[in-house]
C-alpha positions as a printed Julia matrix, in Angstrom:
491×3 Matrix{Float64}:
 49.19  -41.04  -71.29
 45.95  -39.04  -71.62
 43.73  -42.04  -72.19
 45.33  -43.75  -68.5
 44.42  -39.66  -67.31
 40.58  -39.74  -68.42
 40.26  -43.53  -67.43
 41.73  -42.76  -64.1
 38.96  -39.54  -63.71
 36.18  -41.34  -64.77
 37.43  -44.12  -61.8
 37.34  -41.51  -59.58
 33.92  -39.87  -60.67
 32.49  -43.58  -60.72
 33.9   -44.38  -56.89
 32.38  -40.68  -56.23
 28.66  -41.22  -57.15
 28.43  -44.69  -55.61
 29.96  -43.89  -52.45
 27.53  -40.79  -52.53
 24.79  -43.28  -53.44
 25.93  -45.75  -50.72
 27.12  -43.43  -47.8
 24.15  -44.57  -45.15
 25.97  -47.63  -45.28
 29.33  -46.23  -44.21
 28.97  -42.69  -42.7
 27.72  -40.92  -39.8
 26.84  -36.9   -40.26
 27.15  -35.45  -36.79
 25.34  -31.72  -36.06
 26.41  -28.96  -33.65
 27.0   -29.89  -30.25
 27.59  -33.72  -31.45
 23.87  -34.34  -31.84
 21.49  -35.17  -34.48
 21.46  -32.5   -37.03
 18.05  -31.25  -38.29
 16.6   -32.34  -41.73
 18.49  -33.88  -44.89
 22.4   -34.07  -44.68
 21.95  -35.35  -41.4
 22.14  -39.27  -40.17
 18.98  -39.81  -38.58
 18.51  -42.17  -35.61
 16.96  -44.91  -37.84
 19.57  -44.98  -40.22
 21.95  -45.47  -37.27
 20.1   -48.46  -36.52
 20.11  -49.46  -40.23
 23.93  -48.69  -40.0
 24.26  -51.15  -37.03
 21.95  -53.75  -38.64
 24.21  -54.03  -41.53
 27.73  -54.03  -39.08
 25.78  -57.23  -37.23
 24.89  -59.03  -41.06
 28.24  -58.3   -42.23
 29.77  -60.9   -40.35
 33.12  -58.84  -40.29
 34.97  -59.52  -37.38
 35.22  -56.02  -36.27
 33.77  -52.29  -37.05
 36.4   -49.49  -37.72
 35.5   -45.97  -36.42
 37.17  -43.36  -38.12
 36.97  -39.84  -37.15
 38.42  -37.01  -39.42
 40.53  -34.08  -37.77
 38.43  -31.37  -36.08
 39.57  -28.64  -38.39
 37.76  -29.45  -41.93
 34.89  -28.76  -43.4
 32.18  -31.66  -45.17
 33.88  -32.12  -48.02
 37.24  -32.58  -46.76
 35.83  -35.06  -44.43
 34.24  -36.78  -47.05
 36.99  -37.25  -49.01
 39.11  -39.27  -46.3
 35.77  -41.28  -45.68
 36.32  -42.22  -49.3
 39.39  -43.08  -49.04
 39.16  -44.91  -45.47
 36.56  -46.73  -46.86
 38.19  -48.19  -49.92
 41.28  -49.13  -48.02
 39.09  -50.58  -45.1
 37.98  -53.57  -48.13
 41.32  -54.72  -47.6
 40.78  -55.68  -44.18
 37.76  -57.78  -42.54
 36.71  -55.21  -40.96
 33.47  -52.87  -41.42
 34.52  -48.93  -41.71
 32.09  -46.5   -40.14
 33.61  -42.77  -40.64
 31.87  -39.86  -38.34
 31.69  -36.33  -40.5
 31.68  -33.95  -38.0
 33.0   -30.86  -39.76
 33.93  -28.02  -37.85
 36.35  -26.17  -40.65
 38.28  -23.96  -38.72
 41.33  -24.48  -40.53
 40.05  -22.61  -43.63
 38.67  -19.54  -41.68
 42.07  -19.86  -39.24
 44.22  -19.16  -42.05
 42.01  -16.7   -44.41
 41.56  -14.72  -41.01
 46.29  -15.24  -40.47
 46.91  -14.01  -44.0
 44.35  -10.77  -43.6
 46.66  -10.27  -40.14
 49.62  -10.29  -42.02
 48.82   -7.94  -44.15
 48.08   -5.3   -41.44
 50.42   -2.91  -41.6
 50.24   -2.24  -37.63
 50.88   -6.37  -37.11
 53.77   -6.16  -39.48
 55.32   -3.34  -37.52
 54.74   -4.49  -33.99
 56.75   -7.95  -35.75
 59.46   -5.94  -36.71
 59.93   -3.7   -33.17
 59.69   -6.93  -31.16
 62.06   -9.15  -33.58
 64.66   -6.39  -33.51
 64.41   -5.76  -29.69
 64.36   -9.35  -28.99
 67.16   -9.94  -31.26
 69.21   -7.58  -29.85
 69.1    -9.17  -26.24
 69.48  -12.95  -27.42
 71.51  -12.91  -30.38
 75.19  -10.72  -29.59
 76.0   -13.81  -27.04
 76.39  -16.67  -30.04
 75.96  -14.55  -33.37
 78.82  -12.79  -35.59
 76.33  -10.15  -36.37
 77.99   -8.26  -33.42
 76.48   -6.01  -30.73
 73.15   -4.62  -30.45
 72.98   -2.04  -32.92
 74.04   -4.3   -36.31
 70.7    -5.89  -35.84
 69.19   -3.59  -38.58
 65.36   -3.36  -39.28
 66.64   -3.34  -42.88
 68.15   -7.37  -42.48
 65.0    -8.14  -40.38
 62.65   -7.35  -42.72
 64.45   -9.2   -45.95
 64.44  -12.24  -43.72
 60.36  -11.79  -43.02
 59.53  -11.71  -46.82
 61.07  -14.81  -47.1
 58.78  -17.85  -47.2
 60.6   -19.59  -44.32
 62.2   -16.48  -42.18
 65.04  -16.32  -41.06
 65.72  -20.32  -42.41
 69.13  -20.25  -42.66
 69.96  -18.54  -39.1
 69.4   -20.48  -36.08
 70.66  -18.3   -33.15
 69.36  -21.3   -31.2
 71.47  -23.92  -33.26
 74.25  -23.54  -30.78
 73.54  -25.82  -27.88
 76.82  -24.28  -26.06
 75.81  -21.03  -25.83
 71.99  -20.52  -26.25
 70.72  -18.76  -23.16
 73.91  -17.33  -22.46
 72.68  -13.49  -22.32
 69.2   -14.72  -22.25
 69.46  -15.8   -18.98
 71.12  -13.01  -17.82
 68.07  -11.14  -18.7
 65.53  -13.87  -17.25
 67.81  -12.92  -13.86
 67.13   -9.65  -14.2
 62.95  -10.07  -14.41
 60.0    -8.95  -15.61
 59.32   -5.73  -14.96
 63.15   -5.08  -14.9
 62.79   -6.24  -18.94
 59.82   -4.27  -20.1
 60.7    -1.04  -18.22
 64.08   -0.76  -20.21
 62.55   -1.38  -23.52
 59.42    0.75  -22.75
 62.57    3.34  -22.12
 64.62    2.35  -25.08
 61.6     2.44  -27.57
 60.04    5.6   -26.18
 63.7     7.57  -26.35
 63.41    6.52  -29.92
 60.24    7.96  -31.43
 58.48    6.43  -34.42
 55.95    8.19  -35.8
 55.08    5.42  -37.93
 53.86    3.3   -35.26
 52.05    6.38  -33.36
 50.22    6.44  -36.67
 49.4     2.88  -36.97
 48.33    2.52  -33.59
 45.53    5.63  -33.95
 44.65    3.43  -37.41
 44.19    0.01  -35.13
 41.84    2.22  -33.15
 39.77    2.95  -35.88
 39.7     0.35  -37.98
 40.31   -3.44  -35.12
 39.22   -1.89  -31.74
 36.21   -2.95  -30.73
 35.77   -5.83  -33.35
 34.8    -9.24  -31.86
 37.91  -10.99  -30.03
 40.29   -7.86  -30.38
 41.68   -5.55  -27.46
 40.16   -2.59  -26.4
 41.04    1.42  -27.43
 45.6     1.21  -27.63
 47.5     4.2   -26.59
 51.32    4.35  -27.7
 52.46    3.56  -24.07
 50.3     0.65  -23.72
 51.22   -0.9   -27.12
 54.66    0.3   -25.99
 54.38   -1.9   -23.19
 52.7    -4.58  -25.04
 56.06   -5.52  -26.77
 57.98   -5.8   -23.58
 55.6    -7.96  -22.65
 56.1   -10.1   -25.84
 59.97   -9.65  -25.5
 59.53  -11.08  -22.28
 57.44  -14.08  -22.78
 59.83  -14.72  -25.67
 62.95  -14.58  -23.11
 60.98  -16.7   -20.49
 60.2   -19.53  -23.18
 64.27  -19.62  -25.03
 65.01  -19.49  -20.8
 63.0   -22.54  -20.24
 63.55  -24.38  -23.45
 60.04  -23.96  -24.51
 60.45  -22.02  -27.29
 59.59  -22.99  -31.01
 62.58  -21.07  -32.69
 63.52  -17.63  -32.75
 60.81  -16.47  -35.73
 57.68  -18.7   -34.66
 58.35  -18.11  -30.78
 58.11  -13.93  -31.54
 55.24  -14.67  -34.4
 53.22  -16.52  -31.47
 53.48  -13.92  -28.8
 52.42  -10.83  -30.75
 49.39  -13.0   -31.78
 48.84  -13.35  -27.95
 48.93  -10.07  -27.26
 47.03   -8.53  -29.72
 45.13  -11.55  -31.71
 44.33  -14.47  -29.7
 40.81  -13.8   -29.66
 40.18  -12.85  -33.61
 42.25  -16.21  -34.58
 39.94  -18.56  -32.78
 41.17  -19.43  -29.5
 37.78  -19.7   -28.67
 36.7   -21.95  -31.72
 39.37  -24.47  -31.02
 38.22  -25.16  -27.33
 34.5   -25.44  -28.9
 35.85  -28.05  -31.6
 37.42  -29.99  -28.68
 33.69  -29.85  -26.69
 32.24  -31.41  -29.87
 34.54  -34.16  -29.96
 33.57  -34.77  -26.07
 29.8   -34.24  -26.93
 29.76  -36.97  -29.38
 29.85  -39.12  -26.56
 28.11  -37.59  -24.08
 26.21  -40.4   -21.58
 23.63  -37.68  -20.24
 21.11  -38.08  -23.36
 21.9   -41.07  -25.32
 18.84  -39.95  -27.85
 20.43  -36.8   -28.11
 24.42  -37.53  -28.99
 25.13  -39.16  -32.09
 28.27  -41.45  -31.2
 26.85  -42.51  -28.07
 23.8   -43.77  -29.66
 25.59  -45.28  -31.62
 27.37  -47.23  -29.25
 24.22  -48.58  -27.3
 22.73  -49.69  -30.91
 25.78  -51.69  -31.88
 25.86  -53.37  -28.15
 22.23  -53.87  -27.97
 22.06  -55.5   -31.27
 25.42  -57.76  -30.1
 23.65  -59.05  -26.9
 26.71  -60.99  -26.55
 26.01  -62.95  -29.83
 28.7   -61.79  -31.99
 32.63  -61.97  -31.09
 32.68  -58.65  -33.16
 35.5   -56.17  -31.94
 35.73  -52.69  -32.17
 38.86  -50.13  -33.57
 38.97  -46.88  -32.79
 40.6   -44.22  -35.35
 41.18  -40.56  -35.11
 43.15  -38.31  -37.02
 44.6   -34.65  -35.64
 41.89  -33.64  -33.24
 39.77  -36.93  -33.95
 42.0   -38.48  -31.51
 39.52  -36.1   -28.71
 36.92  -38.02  -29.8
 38.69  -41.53  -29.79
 40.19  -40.67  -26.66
 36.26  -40.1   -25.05
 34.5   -43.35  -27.05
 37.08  -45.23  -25.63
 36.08  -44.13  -22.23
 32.32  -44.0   -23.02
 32.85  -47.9   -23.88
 34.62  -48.47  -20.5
 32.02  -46.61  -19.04
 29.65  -49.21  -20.3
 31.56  -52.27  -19.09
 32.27  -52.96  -22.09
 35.85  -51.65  -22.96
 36.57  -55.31  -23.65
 35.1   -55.3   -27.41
 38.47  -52.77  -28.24
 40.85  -54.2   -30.11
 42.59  -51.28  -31.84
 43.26  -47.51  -31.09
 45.19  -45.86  -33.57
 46.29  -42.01  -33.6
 47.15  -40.59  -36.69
 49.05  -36.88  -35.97
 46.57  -36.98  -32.62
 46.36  -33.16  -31.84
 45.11  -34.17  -28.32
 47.34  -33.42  -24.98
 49.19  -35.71  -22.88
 47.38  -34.66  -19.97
 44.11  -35.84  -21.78
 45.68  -39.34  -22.48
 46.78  -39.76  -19.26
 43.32  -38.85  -17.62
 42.01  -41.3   -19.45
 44.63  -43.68  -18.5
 43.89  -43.01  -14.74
 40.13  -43.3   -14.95
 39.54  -46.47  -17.66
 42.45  -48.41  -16.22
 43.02  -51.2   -16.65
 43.72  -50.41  -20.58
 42.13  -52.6   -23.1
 43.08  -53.07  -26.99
 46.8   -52.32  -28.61
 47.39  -48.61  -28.34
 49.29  -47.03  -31.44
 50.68  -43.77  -32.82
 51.64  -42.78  -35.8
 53.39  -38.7   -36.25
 55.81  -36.5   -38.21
 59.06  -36.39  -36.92
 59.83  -33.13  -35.48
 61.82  -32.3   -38.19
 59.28  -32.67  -40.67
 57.22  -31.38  -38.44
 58.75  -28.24  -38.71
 58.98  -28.33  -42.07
 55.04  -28.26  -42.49
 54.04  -24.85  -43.13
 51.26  -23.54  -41.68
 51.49  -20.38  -43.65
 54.04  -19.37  -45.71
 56.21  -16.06  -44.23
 53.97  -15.85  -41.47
 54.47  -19.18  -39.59
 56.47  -21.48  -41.35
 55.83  -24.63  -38.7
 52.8   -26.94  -38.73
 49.53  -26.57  -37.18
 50.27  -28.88  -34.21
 53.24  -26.41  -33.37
 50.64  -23.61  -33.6
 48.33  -25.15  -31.13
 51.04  -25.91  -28.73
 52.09  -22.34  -28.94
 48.91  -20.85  -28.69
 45.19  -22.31  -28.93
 46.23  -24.79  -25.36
 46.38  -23.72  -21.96
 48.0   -24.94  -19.12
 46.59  -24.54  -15.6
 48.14  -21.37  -14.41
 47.2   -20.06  -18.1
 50.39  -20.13  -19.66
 50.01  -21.77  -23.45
 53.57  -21.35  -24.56
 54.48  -24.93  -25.77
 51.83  -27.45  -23.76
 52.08  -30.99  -24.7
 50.82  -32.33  -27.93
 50.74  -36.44  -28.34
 50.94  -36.03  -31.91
 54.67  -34.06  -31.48
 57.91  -36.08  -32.05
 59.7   -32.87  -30.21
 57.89  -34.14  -26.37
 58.73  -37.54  -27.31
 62.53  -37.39  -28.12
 65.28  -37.37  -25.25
 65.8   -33.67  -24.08
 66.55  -32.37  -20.91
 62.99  -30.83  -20.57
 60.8   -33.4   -21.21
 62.26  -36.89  -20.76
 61.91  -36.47  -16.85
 58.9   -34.8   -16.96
 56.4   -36.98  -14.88
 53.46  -36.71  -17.32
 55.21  -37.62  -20.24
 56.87  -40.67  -18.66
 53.6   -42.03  -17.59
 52.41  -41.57  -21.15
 55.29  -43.01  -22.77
 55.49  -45.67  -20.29
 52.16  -46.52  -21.49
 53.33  -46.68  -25.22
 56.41  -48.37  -24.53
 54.78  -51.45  -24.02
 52.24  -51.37  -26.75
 53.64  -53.88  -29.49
 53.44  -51.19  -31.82
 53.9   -48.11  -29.65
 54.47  -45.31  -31.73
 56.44  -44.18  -35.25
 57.29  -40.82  -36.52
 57.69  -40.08  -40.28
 60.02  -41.43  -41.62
 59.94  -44.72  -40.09
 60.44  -47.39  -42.84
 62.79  -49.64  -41.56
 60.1   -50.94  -38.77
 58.59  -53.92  -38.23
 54.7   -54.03  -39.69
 51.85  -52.0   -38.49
 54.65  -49.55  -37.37
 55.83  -47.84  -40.21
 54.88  -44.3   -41.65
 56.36  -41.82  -43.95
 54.03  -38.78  -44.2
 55.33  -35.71  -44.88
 52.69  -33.12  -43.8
 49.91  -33.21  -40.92
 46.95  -33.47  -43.38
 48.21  -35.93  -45.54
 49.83  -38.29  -43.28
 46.31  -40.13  -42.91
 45.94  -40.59  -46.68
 49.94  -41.79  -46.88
 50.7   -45.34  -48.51
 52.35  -46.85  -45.79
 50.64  -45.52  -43.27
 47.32  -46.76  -44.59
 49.37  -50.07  -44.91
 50.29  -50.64  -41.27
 46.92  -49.4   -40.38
 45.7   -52.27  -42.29
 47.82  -54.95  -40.68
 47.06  -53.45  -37.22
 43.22  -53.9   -37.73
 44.05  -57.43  -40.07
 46.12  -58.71  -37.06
């Protein structure tokens, strides 16, 4: 057994050096902005047109384009090049994988677990769980009226790894707005008045304290709100309250815990957790392609290499591949090549967990029609979805359910649950969603791909549609997803 172990390793380390050795022949390293990055480490505009030299001598009857999710760094990027790579030999086609690390998942998290240790985020938690329990839960819960919600219960559930797992005041279909729209009815200010009232006729001199200690210590800091008094913090959990009501009232919430978790990082953290970062992660994917400098943007120089080295000589066919936020960037090089008239060389476009919006998809849709190439997806089902967690205690959903929740923003600047392509949940029938006119134009769409989409676990499909990953960053590097990937691209 430890022989097959140190055989196995020194595989590995083997595959590692000549890949390392080898990677002008397979990878693209994008800089900032999705241009050419200055000296070594970079991918240089003659290696590009090296790269495409050896695509066109390959005589491979198409190139696959992979690009990593958004949210890791080199190294993590590198690693699913490796592994694209070696399952791309299976196939006759020639892998090309873009690094274009932006690894905001690592700072995202280290910046989510300092939060929750913050006393003052740990108390506003508690004061907005136990007011907001109090108003939703006495409809459909034993736990009785609204003082047997004790702070006590609340916070044994929050040191649990998954809160509040085994209560779903939500579970019950029959009764789950009941008193929560009575309180929508009642509105807004109506709302936050009484529990500015209640909370104020109830003095905590912890939370006075913590809030002169936020002064000190986060006010001021880049991203964070300005000087807090106690009434406007006061006033800052009926506002969270509220949004909370507003989203279980509309069916847009993501569970009792999460929904709460996501609105107190609204109110007081949206900036310091990168709201900002994610929207300039999306602007690199765009940039890649971006037709205004061609000597300037990586992917788009790529592009006009590989077609002016084709000049129509070569029946070679392109696939497009993007995991998580990838799927920006596949989403804009399929435009850039129907831009160029030549949208016709696609044969595939696969998503793999595509952390892009339907709105996106469907711009794209309305502006490249008509569509070339097999569109696919493959996801988590929303129950594994849900299952993926983010952090542990602190928000025990996946990352896709965190950007729904927080990083996107609709037009009149609500960002409460917008519409992910990669999510099961906007996918399934449900009374919000399936006659929503955006997602019916998308779906449409997929609904007469040949391969359409499939959601982990989906193992009783036909080929090139089955998939059984069981976490967002892993579901790219999964068996039999790699499998049906392979068929798609073989077939």
């Amino acid at each position: 057994m430890h022989e097959h172990f140190l055989l196995r390793r020194l595989l590995q380390e083997i595959s590692k050096i000549y890949f390392m050795l080898t990677d002008q022949n397979f990878i693209v390293f994008v800089g900032n902005a999705g241009s050419f990055g200055n000296g070594q480490g970079y991918t240089s505009k003659q290696q590009i047109d090296d790269l495409v030299d050896n695509i066109i001598n390959s005589a491979k009857s198409s190139v696959s384009l992979h690009f990593h999710g958004g949210l890791v760094g080199r190294e993590s990027g590198l690693e699913g090049a490796r592994s694209f790579v070696n399952y791309m030999q299976n196939t006759d086609s020639y892998p090309v994988c873009f690094i274009w690390e932006t690894d905001f998942v690592t700072t995202l998290k280290q910046r989510l677990l300092t939060i929750n240790k913050s006393p003052f985020f740990k108390k506003i938690l508690l004061k907005a769980l136990k007011k907001f329990a109090e108003r939703y839960v006495p409809a459909i819960n034993s736990r009785g009226g609204k003082n047997n919600i004790s702070e006590q219960w609340l916070q044994e559930e929050m040191s649990k790894e998954i809160p509040f797992s085994s209560w779903n005041p939500g579970g019950v279909s029959s009764s789950r707005g009941l008193l929560n729209d009575k309180e929508f009815e009642r509105g807004e200010w109506s709302v936050i008045q009484e529990i500015k009232d209640e909370l104020e006729n109830d003095p905590d001199i912890e939370l006075e304290q913590l809030v002169k200690e936020y002064n000190k210590t986060d006010a001021g800091s880049p991203g964070s709100r300005s000087i807090l008094s106690l009434t406007s913090t006061i006033i800052s959990i009926g506002r969270i309250i509220w949004r909370s009501i507003k989203r279980f009232h509309y069916d847009r919430d993501h569970g009792f815990y999460p929904t709460v978790v996501e609105e107190v990082l609204r109110e007081f953290y949206i900036g310091e957790i990168g709201a900002e970062f994610w929207g300039l992660m999306k602007d690199k994917a765009v940039d890649m392609w971006n037709k205004t400098d061609d000597e300037k943007n990586v992917a788009s120089y790529f592009m006009n290499s590989l077609i002016n080295k084709m000049n129509g000589a070569t029946n070679l066919k392109v696939n497009l591949i993007g995991h998580s936020a990838g799927s920006i960037a596949v989403l804009e090089g399929y435009r850039s090549f129907f831009n160029c008239n030549h949208s016709n060389l696609i044969k595939e476009i696969i998503f793999i967990a595509p952390a892009c919006r339907f709105d996106l998809m469907k711009d794209v849709m309305k502006v490249t029609s008509p569509l070339h190439g097999r569109w696919s997806i493959f996801g988590l089902s929303d129950e594994r979805e849900k299952l993926d967690i983010m952090i542990p205690i602190l928000y025990p959903q996946s990352l896709l359910y965190f950007v729904s929740g927080l990083f996107e923003t609709e037009e009149d600047g609500d960002s409460d649950d917008v519409y992910i392509l990669g999510m099961e949940r906007f996918w399934k029938k449900h009374s919000v969603f399936e006659n929503d006119a955006l997602i019916k134009e998308v779906k449409n769409l997929f609904s007469f791909q040949p391969h359409g989409t499939a959601f982990a676990a989906a193992l009783g499909e036909t080929l090139g549609r089955r998939t059984d990953g069981l976490r967002h960053g892993q579901i790219d590097d999964d068996e039999i997803t790699k499998e049906s990937i392979q068929y798609l691209i073989s077939n």
